[in-house]
C-alpha positions as CSV (number, residue, x, y, z in Angstrom):
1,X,40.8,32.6,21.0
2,X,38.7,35.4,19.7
3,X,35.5,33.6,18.9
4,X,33.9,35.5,21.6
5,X,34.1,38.4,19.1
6,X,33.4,36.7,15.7
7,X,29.5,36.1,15.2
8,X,29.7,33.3,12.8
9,X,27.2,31.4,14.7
10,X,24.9,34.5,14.4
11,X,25.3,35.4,10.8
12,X,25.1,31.4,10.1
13,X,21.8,31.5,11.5
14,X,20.5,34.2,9.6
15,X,21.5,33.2,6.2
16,X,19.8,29.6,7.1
17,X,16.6,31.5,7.8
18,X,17.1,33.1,4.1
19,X,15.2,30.0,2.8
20,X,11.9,28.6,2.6
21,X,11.7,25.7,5.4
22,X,7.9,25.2,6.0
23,X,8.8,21.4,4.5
24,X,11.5,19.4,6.6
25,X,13.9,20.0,3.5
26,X,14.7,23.6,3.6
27,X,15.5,25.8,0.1
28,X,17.4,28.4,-0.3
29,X,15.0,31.8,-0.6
30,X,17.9,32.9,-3.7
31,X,16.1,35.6,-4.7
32,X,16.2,37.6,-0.8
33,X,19.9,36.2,-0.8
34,X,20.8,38.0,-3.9
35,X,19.3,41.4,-3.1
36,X,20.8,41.3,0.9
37,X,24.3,40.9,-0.9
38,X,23.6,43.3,-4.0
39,X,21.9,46.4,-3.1
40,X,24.5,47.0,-0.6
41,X,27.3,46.2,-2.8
42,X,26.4,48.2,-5.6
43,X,25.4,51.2,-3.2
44,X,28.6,51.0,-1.7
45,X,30.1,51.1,-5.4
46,X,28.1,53.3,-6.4
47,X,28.9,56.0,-3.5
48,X,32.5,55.4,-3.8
49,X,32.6,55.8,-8.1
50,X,30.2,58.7,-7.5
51,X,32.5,60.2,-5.5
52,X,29.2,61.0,-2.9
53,X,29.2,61.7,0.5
54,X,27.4,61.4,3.5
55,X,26.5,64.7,4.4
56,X,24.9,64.3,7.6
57,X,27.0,61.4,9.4
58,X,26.1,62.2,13.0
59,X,22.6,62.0,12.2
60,X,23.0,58.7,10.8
61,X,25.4,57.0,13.5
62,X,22.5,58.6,16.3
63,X,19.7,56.6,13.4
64,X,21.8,53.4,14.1
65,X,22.4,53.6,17.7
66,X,18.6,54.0,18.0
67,X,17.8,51.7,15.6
68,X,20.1,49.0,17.4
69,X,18.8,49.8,20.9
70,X,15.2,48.9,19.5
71,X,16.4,45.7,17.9
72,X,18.0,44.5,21.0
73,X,14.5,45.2,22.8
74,X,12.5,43.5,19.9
75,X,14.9,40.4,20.7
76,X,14.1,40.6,23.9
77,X,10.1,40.4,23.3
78,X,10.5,37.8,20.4
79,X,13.1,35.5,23.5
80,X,10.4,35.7,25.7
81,X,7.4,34.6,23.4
82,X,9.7,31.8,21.9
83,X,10.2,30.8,25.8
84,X,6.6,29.9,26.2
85,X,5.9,28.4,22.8
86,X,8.9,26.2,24.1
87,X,6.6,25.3,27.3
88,X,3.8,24.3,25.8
89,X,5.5,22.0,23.1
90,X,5.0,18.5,23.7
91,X,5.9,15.4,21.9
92,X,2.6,15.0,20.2
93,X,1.4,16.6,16.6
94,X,3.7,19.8,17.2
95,X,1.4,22.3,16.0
96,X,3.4,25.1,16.9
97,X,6.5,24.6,15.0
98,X,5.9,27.6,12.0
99,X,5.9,29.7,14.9
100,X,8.8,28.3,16.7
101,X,10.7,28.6,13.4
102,X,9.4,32.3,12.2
103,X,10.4,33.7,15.9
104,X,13.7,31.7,15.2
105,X,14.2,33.0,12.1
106,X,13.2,36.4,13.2
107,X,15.6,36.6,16.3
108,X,18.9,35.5,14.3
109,X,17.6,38.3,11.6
110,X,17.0,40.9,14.6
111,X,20.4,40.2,16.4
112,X,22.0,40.4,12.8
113,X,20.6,43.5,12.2
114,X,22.0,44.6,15.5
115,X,25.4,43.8,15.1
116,X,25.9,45.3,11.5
117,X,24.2,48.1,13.2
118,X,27.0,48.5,15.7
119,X,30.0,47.7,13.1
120,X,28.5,50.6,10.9
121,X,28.2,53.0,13.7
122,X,32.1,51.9,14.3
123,X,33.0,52.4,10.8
124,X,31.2,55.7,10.6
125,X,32.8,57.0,14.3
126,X,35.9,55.8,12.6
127,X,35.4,58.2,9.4
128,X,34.0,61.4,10.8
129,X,37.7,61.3,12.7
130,X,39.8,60.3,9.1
131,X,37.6,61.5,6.2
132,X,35.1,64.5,6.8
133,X,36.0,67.1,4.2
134,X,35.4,71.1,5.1
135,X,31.6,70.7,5.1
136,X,31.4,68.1,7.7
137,X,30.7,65.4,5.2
138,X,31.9,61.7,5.3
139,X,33.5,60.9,1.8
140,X,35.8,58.3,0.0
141,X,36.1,54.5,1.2
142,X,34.9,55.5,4.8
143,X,31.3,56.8,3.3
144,X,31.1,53.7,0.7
145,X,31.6,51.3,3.5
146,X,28.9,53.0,5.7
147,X,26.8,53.1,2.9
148,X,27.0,49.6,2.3
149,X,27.1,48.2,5.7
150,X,24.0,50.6,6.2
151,X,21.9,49.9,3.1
152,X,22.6,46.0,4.6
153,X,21.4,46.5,7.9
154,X,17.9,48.4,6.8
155,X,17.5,45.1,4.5
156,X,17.9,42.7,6.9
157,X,15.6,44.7,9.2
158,X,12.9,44.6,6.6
159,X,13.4,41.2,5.9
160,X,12.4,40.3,10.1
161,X,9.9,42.8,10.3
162,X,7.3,40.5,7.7
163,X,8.5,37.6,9.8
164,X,7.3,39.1,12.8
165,X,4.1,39.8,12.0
166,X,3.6,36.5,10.6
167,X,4.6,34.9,14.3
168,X,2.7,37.4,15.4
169,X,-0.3,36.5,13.5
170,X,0.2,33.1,14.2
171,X,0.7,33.0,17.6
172,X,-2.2,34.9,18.7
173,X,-4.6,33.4,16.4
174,X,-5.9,36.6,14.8
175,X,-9.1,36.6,12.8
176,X,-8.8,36.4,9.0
177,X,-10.7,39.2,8.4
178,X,-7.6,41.4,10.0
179,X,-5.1,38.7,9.4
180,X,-2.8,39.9,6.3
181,X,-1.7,36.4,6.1
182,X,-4.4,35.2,5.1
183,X,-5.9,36.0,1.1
184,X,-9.3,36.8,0.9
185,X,-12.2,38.6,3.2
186,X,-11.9,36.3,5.6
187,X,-14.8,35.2,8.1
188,X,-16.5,38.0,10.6
């Protein structure tokens, strides 16, 4: 009844791209898993033991609205390359697939972001109306689960942006020598 609201789908998606699938049998990228559950965790922890606060929570909910406005958009760029890597695809040698798979990838990581963007901007409207102390500051649970939902959605945001460039790389076929993709000098 609710599934409309629940984004298993979307969060399924972007812990499959968590793995290294350039062979038909994809692996499990462990390492990027561990950190994308970790960091956050422990700097949610960590703020909540600490006793810390977020001294400036407006200025971080306005970051995340941003920040979520421009990863919508990026989607919408990435949809729209995908669309014509989709019409030139035939049933031959399918050259294209890495860059089918990295804009994939990269769109499930983007929407991802997105949405944890949007929950932590709930959480923190939530808090500055149940936990700002005196100063203005965000403190106790409400400021550990910003912190961590936060510290989670600047990951996963760095984990797209490498993928982005690669499609982007890819895609448009760009000389070694300014391809960071490819080791070496490259040719002129």
């Amino acid at each position: 009844m609710l599934e409309r609201l629940l984004p298993v789908a979307l969060f399924r998606a972007h812990w499959k791209g968590l793995s290294f699938y350039r062979d038909d049998a994809a692996r499990a990228d462990i390492a990027t898993r561990v950190v994308l559950v970790a960091l956050p965790v422990i700097s949610g922890i960590a703020m909540w033991v600490l006793a810390g606060r977020l001294l400036a929570p407006a200025a971080v909910l306005t970051g995340l609205a941003l920040l979520a406005g421009g990863l919508v958009a990026a989607f919408g760029q990435l949809s729209t390359l995908r669309l014509r890597l989709t019409e030139r695809m035939t049933d031959e040698h399918d050259g294209q697939r890495t860059d089918r798979d990295f804009l994939d990838e990269t769109a499930a990581h983007l929407l991802t972001a997105a949405y944890g963007a949007a929950v932590t901007a709930a959480v923190l409207a939530l808090g500055m109306n149940f936990a700002l102390d005196a100063e203005g500051a965000l403190t106790g649970s409400w400021a550990a689960v910003a912190t961590a939902l936060a510290a989670w959605v600047v990951l996963v945001f760095l984990v797209a942006i490498p993928r982005m460039y690669e499609a982007y790389a890819n895609i448009n076929k760009v000389r070694d020598v300014l391809s960071g993709t490819h080791r070496g000098r490259g040719r002129r």
